[in-house]
C-alpha positions, 0 to 999 in steps of 0.5 A: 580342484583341478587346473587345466592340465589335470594336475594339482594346483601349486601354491605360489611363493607369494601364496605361501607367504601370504599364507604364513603372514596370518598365522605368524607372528608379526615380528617374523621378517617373512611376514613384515616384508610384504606388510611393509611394502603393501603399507607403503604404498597405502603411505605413498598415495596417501601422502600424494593426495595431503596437503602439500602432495601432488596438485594433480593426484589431490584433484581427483575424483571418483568420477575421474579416475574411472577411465584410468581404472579402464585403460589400466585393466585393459592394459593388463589384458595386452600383457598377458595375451602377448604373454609379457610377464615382466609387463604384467607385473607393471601393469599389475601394479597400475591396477593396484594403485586404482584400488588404492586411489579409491580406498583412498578417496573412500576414506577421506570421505568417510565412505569405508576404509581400505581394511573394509576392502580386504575384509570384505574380500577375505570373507568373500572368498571364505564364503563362496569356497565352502567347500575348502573352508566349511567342509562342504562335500559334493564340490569337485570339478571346477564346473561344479565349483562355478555353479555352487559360486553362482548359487550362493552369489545368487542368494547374496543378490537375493539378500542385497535386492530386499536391501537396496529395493531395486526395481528390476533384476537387470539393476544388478547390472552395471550400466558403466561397464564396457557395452559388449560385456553389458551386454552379454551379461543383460542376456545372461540375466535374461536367460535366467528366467528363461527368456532366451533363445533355445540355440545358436541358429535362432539367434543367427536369424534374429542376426539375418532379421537386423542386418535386414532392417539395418539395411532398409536404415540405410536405403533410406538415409535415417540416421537416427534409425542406423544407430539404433539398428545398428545397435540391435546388430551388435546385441544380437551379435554379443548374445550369439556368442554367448549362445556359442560360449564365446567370450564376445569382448575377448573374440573380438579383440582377438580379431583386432590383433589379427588385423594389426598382425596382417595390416603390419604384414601389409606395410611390410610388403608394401616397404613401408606405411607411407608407400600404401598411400601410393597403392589403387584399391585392388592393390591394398587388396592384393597386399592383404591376400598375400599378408593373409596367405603368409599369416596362414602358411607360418601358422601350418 
């Protein structure tokens, strides 16, 4: 497989001591390094969450470290597109303790252990890579490594819906997470058995049909029917970009970096945020024209 670049993979140091840690002896200081700082940190939040630990780390609870595991994904999404290597490595770490908090959590309560964790990964990743791992020929290109993923995901959910019993196969979908991706991957679903919309221009009309009643919503001051309207906007949007093969979660933050980059240019030219208090409406206006031109002419 092939990277961006058309050039062949490397392997990261990590990955090659992770590598050697399988197959070496355990005595080996390559392979106790990373066991000995990966154990400790399990040592650390286990101790913090024992009696006599942190009051407040003792008090959690699945339900309420869920936002914290949130704000910490997104704060690793902020490093890496303002490309702060060294705060991705903070940010990094974060996350990791969210997986941890849960193993950790999980265990006290007899659901699973951490090793269940990394097991079920490690024979994740063996079973959806067949081709690396069981000889399976055909697999090349990184397009066909993403359908033979979506296929045996496929067969695992298959497996996992005789289980579980779930009653439609929009289930498999999380209701917890963030509403553009939910969206997006209920339409996905949707696609799968073909109800869906043959292109992108359909989908702008159903858009132009919404905006419409969302409009008569408002003409007619119902604020229950705004919201749901509204709502049915912002679907319609979502399942636009998928159409159009946009991510819509990263478009959209994409647009609100723009607006912070052109607001600051705002302030900037305004000399200061306090003095855009001091501005008419037609002047804040002036001030985003020209905070836009310069954004554009920097960019050419």
């Amino acid at each position: 497989m092939e990277n961006a670049k058309g050039t062949q993979p490397q392997y990261t140091q990590w990955a090659r001591n992770a590598a050697k840690i399988v197959s070496m002896n355990t005595t080996s200081n390559e392979a106790t390094v990373l066991q000995k700082k990966f154990a400790r940190a399990v040592a650390i939040l286990a101790q913090l969450r024992a009696p006599g630990g942190c009051p407040w780390d003792r008090e959690q609870t699945f339900n309420t470290i869920r936002r914290y595991t949130l704000e910490e994904t997104y704060e690793v999404l902020d490093a890496i597109e303002r490309k702060d290597w060294p705060g991705l490595k903070d940010e990094l770490g974060d996350l990791l303790l969210q997986v941890l908090f849960y193993a950790e959590m999980a265990q006290e309560a007899g659901y699973f252990h951490l090793e269940d964790v990394i097991e079920n990964l490690n024979a994740k990743l063996v079973r959806r890579h067949p081709h690396v791992f069981a000889n399976q020929t055909g697999v090349e290109s990184a397009d066909q490594v993403l359908a033979n993923w979506e296929q045996i995901k496929k067969q695992e959910r298959a497996e996992s819906l005789e289980e579980i019993k779930q009653t439609s196969m929009l289930d498999a979908v999380p209701r917890t997470l963030p509403a553009l991706m939910e969206a997006s991957k209920l339409g996905s679903k949707a696609a799968s058995v073909g109800f869906d919309w043959e292109s992108a221009e359909p989908v702008i009309e159903k858009l132009e049909e919404e905006l419409s009643e969302l409009r008569h919503a408002i003409v007619a001051q119902d604020v229950a029917a705004r919201e749901e309207e509204l709502g049915d906007v912002l679907f319609t949007v979502v399942n636009l970009a998928r159409k159009l093969g946009v991510q819509a979660e990263f478009s959209l933050r994409s647009a609100n970096a723009k607006f912070r980059r052109r607001f600051a240019e705002m302030e900037s030219l305004a000399a200061g945020a306090k003095e855009l208090t001091n501005h008419s409406v037609a002047e804040l206006e002036e001030l985003w024209n020209q905070a836009k031109a310069r954004e554009r002419k920097e960019v050419n």
